[in-house]
C-alpha positions as CSV (number, residue, x, y, z in Angstrom):
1,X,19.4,-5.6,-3.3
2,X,17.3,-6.9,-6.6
3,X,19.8,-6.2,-9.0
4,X,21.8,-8.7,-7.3
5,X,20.6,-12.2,-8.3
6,X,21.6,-13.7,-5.2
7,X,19.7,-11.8,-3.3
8,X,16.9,-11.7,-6.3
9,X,16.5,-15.2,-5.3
10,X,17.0,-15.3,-1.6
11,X,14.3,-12.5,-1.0
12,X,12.1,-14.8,-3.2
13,X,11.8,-12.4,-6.4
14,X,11.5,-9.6,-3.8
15,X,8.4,-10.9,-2.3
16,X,10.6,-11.1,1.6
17,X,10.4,-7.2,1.0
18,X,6.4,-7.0,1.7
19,X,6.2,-5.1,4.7
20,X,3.3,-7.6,5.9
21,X,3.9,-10.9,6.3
22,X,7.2,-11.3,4.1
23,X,7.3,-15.0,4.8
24,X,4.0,-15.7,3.9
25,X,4.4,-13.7,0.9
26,X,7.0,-15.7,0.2
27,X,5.1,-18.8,0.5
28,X,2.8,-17.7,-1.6
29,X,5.2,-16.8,-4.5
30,X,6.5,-20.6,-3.9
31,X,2.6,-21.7,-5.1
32,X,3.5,-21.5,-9.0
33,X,6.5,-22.5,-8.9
34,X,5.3,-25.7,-7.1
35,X,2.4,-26.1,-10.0
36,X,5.7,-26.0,-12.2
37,X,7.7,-28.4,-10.4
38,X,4.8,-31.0,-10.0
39,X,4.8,-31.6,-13.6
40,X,7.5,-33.7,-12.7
41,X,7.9,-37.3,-11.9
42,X,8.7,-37.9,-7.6
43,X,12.4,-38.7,-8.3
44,X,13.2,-35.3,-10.5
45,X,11.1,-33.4,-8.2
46,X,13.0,-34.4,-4.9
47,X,16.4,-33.6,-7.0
48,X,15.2,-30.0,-7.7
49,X,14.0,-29.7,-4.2
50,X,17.1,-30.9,-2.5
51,X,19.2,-28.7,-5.6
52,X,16.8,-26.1,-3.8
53,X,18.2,-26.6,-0.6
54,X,21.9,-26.7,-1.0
55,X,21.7,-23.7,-3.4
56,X,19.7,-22.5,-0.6
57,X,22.6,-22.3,1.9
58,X,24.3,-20.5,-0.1
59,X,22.3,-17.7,-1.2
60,X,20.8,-17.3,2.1
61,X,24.1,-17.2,3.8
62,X,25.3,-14.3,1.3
63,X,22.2,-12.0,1.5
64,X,22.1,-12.8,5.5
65,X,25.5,-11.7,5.2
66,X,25.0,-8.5,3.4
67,X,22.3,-7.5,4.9
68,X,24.2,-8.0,8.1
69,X,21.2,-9.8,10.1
70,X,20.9,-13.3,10.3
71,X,17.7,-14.8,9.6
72,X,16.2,-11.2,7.9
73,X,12.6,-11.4,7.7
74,X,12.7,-10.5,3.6
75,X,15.4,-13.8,3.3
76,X,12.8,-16.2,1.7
77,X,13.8,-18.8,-0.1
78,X,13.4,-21.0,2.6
79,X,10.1,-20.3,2.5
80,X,9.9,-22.2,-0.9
81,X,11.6,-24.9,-0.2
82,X,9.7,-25.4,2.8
83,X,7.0,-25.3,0.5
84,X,7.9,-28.0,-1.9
85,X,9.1,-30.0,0.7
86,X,5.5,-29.9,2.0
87,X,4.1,-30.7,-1.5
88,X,5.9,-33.7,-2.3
89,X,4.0,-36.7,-3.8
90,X,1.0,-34.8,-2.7
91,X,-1.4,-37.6,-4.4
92,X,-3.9,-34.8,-6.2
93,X,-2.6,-30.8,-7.3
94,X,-5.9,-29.3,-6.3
95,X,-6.9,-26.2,-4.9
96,X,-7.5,-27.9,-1.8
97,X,-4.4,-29.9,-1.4
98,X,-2.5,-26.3,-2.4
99,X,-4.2,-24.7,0.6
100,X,-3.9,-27.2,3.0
101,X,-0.2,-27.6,2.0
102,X,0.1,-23.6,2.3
103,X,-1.7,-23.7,6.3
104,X,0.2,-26.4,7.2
105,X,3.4,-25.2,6.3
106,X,2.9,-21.3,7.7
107,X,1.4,-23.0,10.7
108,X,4.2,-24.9,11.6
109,X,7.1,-22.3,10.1
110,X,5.2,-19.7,12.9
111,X,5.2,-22.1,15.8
112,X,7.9,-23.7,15.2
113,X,7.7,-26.9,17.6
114,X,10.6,-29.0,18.9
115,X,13.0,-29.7,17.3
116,X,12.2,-26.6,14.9
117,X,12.6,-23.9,17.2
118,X,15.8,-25.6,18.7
119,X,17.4,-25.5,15.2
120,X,16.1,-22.1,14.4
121,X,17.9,-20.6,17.4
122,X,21.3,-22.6,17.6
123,X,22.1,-23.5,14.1
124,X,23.7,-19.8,12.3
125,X,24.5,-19.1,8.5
126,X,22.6,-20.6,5.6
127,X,22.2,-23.7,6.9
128,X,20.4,-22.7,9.8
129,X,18.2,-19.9,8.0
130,X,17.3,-22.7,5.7
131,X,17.1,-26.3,8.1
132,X,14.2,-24.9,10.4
133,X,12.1,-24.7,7.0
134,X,13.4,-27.8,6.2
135,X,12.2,-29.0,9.5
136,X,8.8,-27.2,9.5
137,X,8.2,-28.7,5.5
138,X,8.4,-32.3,7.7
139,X,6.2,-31.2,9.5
140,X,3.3,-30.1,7.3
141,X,4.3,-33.0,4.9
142,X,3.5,-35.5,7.6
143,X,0.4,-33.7,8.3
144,X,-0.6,-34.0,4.4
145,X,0.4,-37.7,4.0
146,X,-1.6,-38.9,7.3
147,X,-5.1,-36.6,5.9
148,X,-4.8,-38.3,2.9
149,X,-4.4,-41.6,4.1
150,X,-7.2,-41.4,6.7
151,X,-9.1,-38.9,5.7
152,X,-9.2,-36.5,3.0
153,X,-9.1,-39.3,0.3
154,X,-12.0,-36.9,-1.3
155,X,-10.3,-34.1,-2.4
């Protein structure tokens, strides 16, 4: 599956094939890349991101496809973009902000509350392997924003 680059990508460098927590792994893998990609200004960085998500469908759709599973475990590139949608205009790239961004999103990508779960289980093909990350990014985003604003100022 690795020498395919489609499937490269979509099992996240081949970080989806850990036998332990493949979707963490994969979150984890998105952490340098997301140092990269917050070297840019907010505008550029929400054009990769959403560039991210369309490619996105399409290379998760293809490995799901090949892989004849829908949603396989080791498909994570949604983890990434889930990730950097998490990330954006996060106010300081510190250690801190990284973790928080990295237990917010796994938090909610496990969980899954409404209206996650409800995509993850009706909507099929890339777009639905990829909108519950989407959905779960929101999430954590939200989470980041509201710390900052009201708490975590600090960090």
């Amino acid at each position: 599956m690795l020498s395919n680059p489609i499937h490269f990508l979509s099992l996240g460098f081949g970080s989806g094939l850990s036998p332990y927590a493949p979707g963490t792994m994969g979150t984890l893998v998105a952490i340098p890349l997301y140092l990269l990609l917050s070297q840019l200004e907010l505008v550029p960085y929400l054009i990769v991101v959403a560039a991210g998500f369309f490619i996105g469908v399409f290379l998760c759709h293809k490995t799901s496809k090949a892989l004849g599973v829908h949603d396989h475990s080791g498909i994570v590139w949604d983890e990434f973009i889930g990730y950097w949608i998490t990330m954006i205009a996060i106010p300081a790239v510190t250690w801190q902000w990284i973790l928080a961004g990295f237990l917010l999103f796994r938090f909610f990508d496990i969980v899954k509350p409404w209206p996650v779960k409800l995509a993850d289980k009706r909507i099929t093909g890339g777009f639905g392997i990829m909108i519950d990350d989407l959905l779960a990014g929101l999430y954590a985003f939200a989470c980041l924003q509201i710390s900052w604003l009201f708490w975590l100022k600090e960090l």
